[in-house]
C-alpha positions in Angstrom: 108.0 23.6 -44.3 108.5 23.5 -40.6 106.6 27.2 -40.8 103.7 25.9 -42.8 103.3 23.3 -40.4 103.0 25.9 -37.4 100.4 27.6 -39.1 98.5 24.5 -39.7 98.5 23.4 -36.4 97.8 26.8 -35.5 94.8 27.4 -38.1 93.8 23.7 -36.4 93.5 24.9 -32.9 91.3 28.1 -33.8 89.0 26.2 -35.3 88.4 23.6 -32.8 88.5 26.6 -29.8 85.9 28.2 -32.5 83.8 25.0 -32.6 83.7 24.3 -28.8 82.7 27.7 -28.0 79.6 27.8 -30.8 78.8 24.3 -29.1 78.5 25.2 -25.9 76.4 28.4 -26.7 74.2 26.5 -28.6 73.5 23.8 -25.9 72.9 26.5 -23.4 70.7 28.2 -25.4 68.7 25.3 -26.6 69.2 24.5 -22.4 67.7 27.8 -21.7 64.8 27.4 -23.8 63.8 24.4 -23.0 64.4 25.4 -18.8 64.1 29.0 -18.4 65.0 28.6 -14.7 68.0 27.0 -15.5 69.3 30.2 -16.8 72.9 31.9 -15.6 74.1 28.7 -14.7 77.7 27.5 -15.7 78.1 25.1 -18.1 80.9 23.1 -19.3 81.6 20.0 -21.1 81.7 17.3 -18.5 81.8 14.1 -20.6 81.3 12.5 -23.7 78.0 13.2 -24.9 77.2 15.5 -21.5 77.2 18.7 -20.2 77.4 19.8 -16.6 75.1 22.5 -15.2 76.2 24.3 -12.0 73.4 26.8 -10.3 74.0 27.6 -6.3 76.2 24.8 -5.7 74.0 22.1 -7.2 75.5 19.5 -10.0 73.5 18.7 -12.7 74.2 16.4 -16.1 72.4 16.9 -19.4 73.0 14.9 -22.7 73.5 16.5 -25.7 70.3 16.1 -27.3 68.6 17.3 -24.1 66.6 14.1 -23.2 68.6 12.8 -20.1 69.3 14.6 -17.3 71.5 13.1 -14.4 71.3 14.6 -10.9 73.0 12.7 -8.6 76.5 11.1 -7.8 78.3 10.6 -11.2 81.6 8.5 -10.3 84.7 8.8 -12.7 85.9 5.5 -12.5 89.2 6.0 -13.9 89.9 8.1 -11.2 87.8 6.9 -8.5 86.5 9.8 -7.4 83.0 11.7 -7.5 82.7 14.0 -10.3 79.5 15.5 -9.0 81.1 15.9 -5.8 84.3 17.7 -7.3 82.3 20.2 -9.3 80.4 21.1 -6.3 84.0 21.3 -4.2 85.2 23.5 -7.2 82.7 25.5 -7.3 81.3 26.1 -3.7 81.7 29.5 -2.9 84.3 29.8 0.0 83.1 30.6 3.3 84.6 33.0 5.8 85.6 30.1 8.7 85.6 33.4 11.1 82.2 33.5 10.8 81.5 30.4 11.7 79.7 30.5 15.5 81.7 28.0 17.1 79.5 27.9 20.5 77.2 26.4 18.1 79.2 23.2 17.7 79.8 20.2 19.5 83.6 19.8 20.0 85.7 16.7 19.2 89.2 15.6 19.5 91.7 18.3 19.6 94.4 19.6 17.8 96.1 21.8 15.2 94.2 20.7 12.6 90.7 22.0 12.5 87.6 21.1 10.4 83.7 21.6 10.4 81.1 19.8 9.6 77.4 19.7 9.7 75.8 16.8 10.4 72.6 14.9 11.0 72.7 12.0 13.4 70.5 9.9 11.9 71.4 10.1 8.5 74.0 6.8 7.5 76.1 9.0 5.3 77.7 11.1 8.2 77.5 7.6 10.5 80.1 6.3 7.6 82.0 9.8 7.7 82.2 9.7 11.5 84.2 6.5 11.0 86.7 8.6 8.6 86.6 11.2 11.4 87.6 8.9 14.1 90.8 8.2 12.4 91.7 11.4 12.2 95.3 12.4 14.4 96.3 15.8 15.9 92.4 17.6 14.7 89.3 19.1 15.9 86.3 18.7 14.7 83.4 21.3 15.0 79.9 19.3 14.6 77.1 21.4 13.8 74.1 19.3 14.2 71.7 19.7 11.5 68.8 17.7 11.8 67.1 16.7 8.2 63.3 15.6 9.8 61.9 15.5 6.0 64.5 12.3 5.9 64.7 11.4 9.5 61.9 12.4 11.7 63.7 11.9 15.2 66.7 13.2 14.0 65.9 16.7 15.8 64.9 15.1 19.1 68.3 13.2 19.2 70.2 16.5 18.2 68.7 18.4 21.0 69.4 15.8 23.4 72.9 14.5 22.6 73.3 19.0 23.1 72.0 18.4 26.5 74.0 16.0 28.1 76.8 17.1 30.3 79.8 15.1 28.1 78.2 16.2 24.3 81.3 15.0 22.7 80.9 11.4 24.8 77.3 11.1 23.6 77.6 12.2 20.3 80.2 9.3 19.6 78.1 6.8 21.4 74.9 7.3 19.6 77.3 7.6 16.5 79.6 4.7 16.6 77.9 2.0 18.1 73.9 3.8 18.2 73.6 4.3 22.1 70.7 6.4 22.5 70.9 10.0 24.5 68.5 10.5 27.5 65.8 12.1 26.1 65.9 15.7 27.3 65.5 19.3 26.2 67.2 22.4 26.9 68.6 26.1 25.3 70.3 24.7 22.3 71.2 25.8 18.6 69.4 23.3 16.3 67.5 26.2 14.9 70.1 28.2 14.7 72.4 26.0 12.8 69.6 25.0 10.2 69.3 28.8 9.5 73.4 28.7 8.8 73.5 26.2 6.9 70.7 27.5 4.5 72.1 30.7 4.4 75.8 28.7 3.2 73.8 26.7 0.7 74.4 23.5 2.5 71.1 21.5 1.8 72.3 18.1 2.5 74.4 16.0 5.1 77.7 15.6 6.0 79.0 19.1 4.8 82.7 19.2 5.3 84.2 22.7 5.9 88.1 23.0 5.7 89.8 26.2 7.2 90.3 27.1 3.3 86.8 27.8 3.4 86.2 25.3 0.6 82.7 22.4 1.3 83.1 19.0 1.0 79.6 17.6 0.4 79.0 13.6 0.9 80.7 11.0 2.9 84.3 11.1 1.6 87.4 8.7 2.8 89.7 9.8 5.2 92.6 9.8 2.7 90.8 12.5 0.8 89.9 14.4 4.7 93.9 13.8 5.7 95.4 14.7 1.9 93.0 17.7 2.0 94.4 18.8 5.5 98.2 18.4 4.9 97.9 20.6 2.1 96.6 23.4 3.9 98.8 22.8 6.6 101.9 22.9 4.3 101.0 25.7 2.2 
């Protein structure tokens, strides 16, 4: 008896593997079809009813049936956390830190602990992540400025002049924190530069977190997730 039921619960589990994988390769062929761009993306059940759709680092969220699609922050209220944002965290390719020009950054705090981030001053989500990042203990931050003008039309201006000033790290905070605006000035700086590199790592939107893993944070996150995120990589 005990052998029958093995078999069953065998026989049970090849048939549901058997039925999940002619699902999914009938949604992304009807998926296909219906967006041939979409093609060579990786999709995988996300939810009840929806799929998710990953394609150089972007999230996206399809019903069944094809007639919704979701692209934006999905949260997974059990959980509390982004589910848009951990797909994209999953599956970021890793970047080489190495490569990373750090002449390019503006410098703040200091210790062991080291992270990188590119960020527009103007945009409110890195303005709320720069409060996670002031309450960070014994690490260095790397800011890459990377100004979106599409969304924030000064945004370069301020970025090349917080660069300018002799204390970057005094006047990035200021205009940060409490929205004290640089002298406006100009002078050599790597605003171009850093827009280049952040295309070129598929970072299209503000803040971008970079851990020394190499792995992207994308979006605003708390600083339990920045320091959690950290230890780990310290104790591994």
């Amino acid at each position: 008896m005990k052998t029958l039921r093995k078999l069953f619960v065998i026989a049970v589990g090849a048939c549901l593997t058997l039925f999940t994988l002619v699902a999914h390769a009938d949604f992304k062929q009807r998926l296909e079809e219906k967006f041939p761009t979409i093609a060579g993306s990786k999709v995988e059940k996300a939810f009840p009813g929806f799929w998710s759709v990953i394609k150089n680092g972007e999230v996206l969220f399809f019903s069944e049936d094809l007639t919704v699609m979701i692209n934006g922050d999905v949260i997974d209220l059990a959980n509390k956390q982004s589910l848009t944002a951990r797909l994209k965290a999953d599956n970021q390719p890793k970047i080489d830190i190495s490569s990373l020009p750090l002449k390019d950054a503006i410098r703040l705090g200091a210790g062991v602990r080291k992270i990188y981030v590119f960020s527009d001053p103007d945009c409110p989500y890195c303005k709320q992540l720069e409060g996670a990042l002031n309450q960070l203990n014994n690490t260095e931050v790397f800011i890459f400025p990377m100004p979106l003008v599409s969304l924030h039309p000064k945004s370069r201006q301020v970025s090349e002049s917080i660069w300018c000033q002799a204390n970057q790290e005094k006047a990035w905070r200021a205009y940060m924190d409490t929205g004290v605006t640089p002298n406006i000035t100009t002078c050599d700086n790597p605003i171009s530069r850093n827009l280049v590199l952040a295309e070129k790592l598929h970072i299209f939107g503000t803040p971008a977190i970079i851990f020394e893993d190499g792995t992207i944070f994308p979006g605003a996150i708390p600083v339990t997730t920045i320091n959690d995120k950290l230890n780990g990589l310290v104790s591994r």
